[in-house]
C-alpha positions, -999 to +999 in steps of 0.1 A: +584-892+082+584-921+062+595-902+029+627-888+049+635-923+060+635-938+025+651-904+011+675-890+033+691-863+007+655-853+001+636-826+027+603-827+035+605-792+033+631-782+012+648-747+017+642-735-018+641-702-036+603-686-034+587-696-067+600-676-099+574-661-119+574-647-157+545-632-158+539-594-152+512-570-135+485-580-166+486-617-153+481-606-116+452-582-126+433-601-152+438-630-124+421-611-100+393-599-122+381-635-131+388-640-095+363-614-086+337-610-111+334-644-129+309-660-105+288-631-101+284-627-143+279-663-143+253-663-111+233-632-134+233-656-162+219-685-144+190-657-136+186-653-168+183-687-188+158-694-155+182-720-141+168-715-105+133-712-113+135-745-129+146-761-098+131-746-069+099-728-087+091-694-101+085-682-064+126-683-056+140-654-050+166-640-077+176-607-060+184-598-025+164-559-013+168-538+015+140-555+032+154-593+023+141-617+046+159-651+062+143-672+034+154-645+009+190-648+024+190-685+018+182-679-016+215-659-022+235-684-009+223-709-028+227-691-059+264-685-048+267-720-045+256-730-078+271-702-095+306-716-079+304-746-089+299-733-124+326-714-126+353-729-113+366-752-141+363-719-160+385-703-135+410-731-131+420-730-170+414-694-175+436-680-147+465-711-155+463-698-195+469-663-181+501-673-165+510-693-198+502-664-221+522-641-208+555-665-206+553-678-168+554-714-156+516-733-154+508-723-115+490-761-112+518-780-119+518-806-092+555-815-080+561-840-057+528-855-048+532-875-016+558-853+001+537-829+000+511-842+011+528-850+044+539-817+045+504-799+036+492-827+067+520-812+090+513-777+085+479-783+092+488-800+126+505-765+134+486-740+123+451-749+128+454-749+166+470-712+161+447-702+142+417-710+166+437-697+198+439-659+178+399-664+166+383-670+198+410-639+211+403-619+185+363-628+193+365-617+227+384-585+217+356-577+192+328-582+218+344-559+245+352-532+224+315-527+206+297-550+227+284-571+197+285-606+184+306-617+157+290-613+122+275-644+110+287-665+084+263-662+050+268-706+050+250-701+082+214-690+069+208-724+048+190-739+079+165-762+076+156-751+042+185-766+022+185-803+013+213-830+001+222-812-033+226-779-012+246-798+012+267-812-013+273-778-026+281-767+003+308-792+014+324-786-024+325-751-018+340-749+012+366-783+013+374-784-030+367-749-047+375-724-021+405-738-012+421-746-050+407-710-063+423-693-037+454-709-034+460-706-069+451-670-073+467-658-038+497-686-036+504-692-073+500-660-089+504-635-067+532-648-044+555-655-069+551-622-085+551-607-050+585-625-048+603-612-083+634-598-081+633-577-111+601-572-137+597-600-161+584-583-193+602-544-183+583-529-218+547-538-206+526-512-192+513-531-163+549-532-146+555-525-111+589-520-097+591-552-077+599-533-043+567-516-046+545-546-051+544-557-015+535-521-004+509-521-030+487-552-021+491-541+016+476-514+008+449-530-013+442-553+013+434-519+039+410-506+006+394-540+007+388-544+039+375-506+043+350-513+009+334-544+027+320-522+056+316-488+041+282-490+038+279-499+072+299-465+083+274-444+064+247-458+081+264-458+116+270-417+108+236-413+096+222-430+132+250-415+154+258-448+165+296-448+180+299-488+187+283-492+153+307-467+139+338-487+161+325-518+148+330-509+110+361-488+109+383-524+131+384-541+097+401-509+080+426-506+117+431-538+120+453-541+082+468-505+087+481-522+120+501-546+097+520-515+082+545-514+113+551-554+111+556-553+071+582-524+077+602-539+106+608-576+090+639-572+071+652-566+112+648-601+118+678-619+103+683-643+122+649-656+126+649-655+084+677-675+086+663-699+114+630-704+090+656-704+057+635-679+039+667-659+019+650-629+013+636-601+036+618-595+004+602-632+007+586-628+042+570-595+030+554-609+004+545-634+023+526-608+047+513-586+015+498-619+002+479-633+033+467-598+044+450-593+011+435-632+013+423-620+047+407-590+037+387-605+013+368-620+040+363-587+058+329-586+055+324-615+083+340-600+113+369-614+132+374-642+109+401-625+090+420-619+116+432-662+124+427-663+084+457-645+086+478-667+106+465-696+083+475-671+054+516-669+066+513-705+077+505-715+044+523-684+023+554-698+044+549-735+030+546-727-004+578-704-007+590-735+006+583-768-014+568-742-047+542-760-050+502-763-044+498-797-030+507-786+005+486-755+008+457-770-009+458-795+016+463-770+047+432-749+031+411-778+028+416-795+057+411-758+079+377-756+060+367-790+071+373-780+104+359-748+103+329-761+081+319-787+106+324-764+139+302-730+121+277-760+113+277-768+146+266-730+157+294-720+161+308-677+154+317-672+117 
């Protein structure tokens, strides 16, 4: 509070417009596909110039088979790690030289440090505690209705096995990469152009009417969701196991349940005007966006479901200050949290 005491004209949160962005539907998907595929290409790579071998001996697993053992898992997520850390200055400039090339504002661009800071620090305070209340609801929910434990977290199999450099990786992962990577690429790309009135570049090929976005990555975020466990479905069918079967098709349920909400928002006038969001449009996005950061963590089950909540908390304080200081510092502080409690043993 000691910013609004010294500035009284200035907000801490400011009631401004969500972020404009210039870019079109190329930026968004090209975004998305270094998002998705970089690390992976990059992790193949490191295979193949021998990178692991030449740390942890020609005896280290470099693939993962049917028949993968706890050691072999640990293996997988230490190349994950590594290949992160790799890839991530990579991703930082590609994904902001995306947004320049096709005319848009650079996404990084910092703002107002310390304000928001304090209001990163304050959202954090609200939302965490939120967060947790719906995970351990949403774990007890899961467990009486296919009478299984949460999935575990893949962070979980290092064990006893990894040592200070793995640990290292692990906290950068979890408190520095994770948190910039996916705020920029779900809070400043695909927000903004979530949030466009009308299509920046109308000629390009890659346009989407702009009240068809939000529609659009909600529905993504249901296909995601679904592709993370449909492997698990086949094999449920092929065994004739029904809680199995239950257990994989929630994921899928659970984001076609956010269909209804998305469609009744604009109803709530008065609470848009309570938060001063100015658009019905706004809060939808807002929704669209954190549903599809969710679903990308469908594979470890209920942990979407508060990463959702985190998701509108923090989707809610970037339309507001339009900038990344405050969500990186919600996302990195959550992680902290939630890297020191799964350390701890405890669900995903």
């Amino acid at each position: 509070m000691y910013f609004v005491a010294r500035r009284r004209k200035q907000r801490l949160i400011p009631a401004n417009h969500c972020p404009i962005a210039k870019w079109d539907g190329a930026a968004v998907s090209l975004t998305f596909v270094i998002f998705v595929l970089s690390a992976h290409f990059v992790q193949l790579l490191l295979v193949a110039v021998g990178f692991f071998g030449r740390i942890y001996g020609p005896n280290f697993p470099i693939e993962l088979g049917p028949d993968a053992t706890p050691a072999d898992h640990a293996a997988a997520t230490i190349r994950h790690l590594w290949a992160a850390v790799f890839t991530f200055p990579f991703q930082l400039w590609s994904i902001s030289a995306i947004a320049k090339w096709r005319g848009g504002p650079n996404p990084l661009a910092l703002g107002t440090v310390a304000p928001n800071i304090v209001s990163g620090y304050l959202t954090w305070l609200l939302v965490t505690p939120a967060a947790f209340s719906v995970f351990a609801i949403a774990n007890i929910a899961h467990s009486s209705l296919t009478h299984r434990p949460p999935d575990r977290h893949p962070l979980t199999v290092l064990g006893d096995g990894a040592g200070n450099v793995e640990w290292a990786l692990f906290v950068m992962q979890t408190v520095i990469i994770a948190p910039m990577l996916e705020e920029l690429v779900f809070r400043g790309i695909l927000l903004p152009w979530l949030c466009q009135k009308r299509a920046a570049v109308p000629e390009s090929p890659f346009v989407v009417i702009p009240r068809h976005r939000s529609p659009l990555i909600l529905g993504l975020a249901v296909a995601v969701a679904l592709l993370f466990h449909v492997d698990g479905v086949q094999k449920a069918i092929e065994d004739r196991d029904r809680g199995e079967l239950v257990a994989h098709l929630i994921p899928g349920a659970f984001f076609v349940s956010l269909i209804p909400i998305y469609l009744i928002l604009p109803r709530f006038r008065r609470l848009h005007r309570h938060l001063r969001v100015r658009s019905p449009q706004h809060s939808q996005a807002i929704l669209a966006s954190s549903a599809l950061f969710a679903a990308f963590h469908a594979s470890v089950w209920p942990s979407p479901v508060p990463l959702l909540v985190l998701a509108v908390g923090i989707g809610y304080l970037s339309v507001r200050t339009q900038s990344l200081i405050g969500p990186v510092v919600v996302h990195a502080m959550f992680n902290a949290v939630s890297a020191s409690l799964l350390l701890m043993g405890a669900p995903a």
